[in-house]
C-alpha positions in Angstrom: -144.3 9.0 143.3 -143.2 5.1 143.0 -143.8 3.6 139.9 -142.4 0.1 139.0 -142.6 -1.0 135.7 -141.6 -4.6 135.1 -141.0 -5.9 132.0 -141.7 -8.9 129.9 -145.2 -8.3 130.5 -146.6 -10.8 127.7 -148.0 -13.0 129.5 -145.5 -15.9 128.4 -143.7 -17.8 131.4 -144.4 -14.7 134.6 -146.0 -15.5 138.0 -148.6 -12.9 138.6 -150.9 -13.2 141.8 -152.0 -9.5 141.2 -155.7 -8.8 140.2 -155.3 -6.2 137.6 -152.4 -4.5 135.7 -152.5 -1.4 133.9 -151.0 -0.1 130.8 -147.5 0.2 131.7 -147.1 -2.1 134.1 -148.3 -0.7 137.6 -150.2 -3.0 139.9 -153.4 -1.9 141.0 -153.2 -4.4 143.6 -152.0 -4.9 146.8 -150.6 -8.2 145.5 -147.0 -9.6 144.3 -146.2 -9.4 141.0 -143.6 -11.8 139.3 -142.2 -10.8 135.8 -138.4 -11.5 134.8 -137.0 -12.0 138.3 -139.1 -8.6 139.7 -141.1 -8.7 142.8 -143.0 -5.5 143.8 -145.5 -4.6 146.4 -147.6 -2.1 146.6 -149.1 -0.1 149.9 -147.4 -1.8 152.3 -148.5 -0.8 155.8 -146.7 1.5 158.6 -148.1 2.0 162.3 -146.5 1.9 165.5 -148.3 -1.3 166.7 -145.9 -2.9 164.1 -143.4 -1.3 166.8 -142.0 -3.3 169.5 -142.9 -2.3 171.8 -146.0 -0.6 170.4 -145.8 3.1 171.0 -149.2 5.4 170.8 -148.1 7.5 168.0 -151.2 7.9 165.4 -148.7 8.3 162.7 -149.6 6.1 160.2 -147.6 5.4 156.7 -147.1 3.0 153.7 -144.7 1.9 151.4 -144.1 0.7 148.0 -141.2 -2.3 147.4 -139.7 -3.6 144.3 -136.9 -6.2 143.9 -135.5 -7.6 141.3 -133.6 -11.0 141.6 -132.0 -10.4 137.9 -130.0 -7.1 139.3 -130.2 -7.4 142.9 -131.9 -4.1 143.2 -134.5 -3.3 146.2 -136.3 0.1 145.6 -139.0 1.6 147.8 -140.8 4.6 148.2 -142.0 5.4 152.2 -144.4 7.7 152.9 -145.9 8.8 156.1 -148.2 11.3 157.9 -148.6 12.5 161.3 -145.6 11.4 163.1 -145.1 13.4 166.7 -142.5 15.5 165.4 -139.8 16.1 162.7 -137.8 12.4 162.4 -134.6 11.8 163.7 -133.9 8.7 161.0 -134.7 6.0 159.8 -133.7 2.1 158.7 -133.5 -0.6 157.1 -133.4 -3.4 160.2 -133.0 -7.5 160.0 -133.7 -10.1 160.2 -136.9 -10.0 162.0 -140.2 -11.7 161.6 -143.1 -9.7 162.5 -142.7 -9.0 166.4 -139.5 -9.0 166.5 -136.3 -6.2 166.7 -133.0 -6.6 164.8 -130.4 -4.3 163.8 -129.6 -1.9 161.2 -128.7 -2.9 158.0 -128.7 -0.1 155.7 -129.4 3.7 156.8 -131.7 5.8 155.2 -131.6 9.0 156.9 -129.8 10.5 154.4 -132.8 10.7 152.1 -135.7 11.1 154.7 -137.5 14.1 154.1 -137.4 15.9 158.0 -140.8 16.5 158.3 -144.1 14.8 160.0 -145.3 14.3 156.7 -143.5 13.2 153.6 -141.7 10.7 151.6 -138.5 9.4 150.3 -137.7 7.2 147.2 -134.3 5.2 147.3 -132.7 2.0 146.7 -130.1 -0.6 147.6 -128.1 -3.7 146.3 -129.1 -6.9 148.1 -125.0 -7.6 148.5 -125.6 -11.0 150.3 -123.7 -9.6 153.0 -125.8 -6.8 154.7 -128.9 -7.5 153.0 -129.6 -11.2 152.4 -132.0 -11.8 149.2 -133.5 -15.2 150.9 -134.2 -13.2 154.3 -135.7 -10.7 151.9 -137.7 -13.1 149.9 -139.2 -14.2 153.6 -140.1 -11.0 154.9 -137.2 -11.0 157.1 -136.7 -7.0 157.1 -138.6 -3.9 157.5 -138.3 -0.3 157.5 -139.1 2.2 160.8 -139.1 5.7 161.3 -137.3 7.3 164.5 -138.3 10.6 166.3 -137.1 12.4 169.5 -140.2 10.7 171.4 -140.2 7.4 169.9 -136.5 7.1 169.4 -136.7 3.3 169.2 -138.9 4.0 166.2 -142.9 5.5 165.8 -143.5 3.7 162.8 -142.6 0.2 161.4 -143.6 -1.7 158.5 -142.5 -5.3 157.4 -141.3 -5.8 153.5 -143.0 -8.5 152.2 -144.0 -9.7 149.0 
């Protein structure tokens, strides 16, 4: 399991959107949070109408972001369920808006669990290079999740805070 705990919680000079925060740190939200530099999200949708095209896969599948601008750090956890068979890989792809394809730009089949259901937990640097924080900020990239019938990807979901 995902859990993000920011720092400099005190209340003092953070931006906080979120509705409710527990003891550590957590959002119970599915909000942005703001604390030194740190942007997380929570239960970020995947589906494969976010696909383009949209496939009929009845996968579904959500993910949890966090980023912080102090260390240039974006960690997620994906998880998903029901996918048409074992997956082939998956990606990191931008920069997209909603609706839109783009390349790869970081691989993550190395740590997807091959299995219909599961999940994975990982990170990457935001190098300025590959991964652009601005284009990040925007909600310029998403993750998706390949198999042998949906090799385009079966499941897609945009990273947005």
């Amino acid at each position: 399991m995902f859990i993000c705990v920011l720092t400099a919680c005190n209340g003092s000079s953070s931006s906080r959107s979120a509705t409710s925060k527990d003891s550590i740190g957590v959002t119970s939200a599915n909000h942005p949070v703001m604390d030194n530099g740190t942007l997380s999200k929570l239960g970020l949708p995947l589906s494969s109408n976010q696909e383009v095209p949209v496939n009929n896969s009845t996968a579904t599948g959500s993910m949890d972001i966090s980023y912080s601008k102090e260390n240039h750090f974006l960690k997620y956890t994906v998880r998903w369920d029901g996918l048409t068979d074992k997956p082939l890989m998956a990606h990191i792809h931008g920069t997209a808006a909603k609706g839109v394809n783009a390349g790869v730009r970081h691989d993550l089949t190395n740590v997807l669990t091959k299995a219909t259901s599961g999940s994975f937990t990982d990170s990457v640097i935001v190098d300025g290079n590959m991964l652009k924080e601005d284009s990040l900020i925007k909600g310029f990239y998403y993750i998706n999740i390949h198999t042998p019938a949906n090799q385009g990807g079966e499941i897609r979901g945009q990273i947005e805070f």
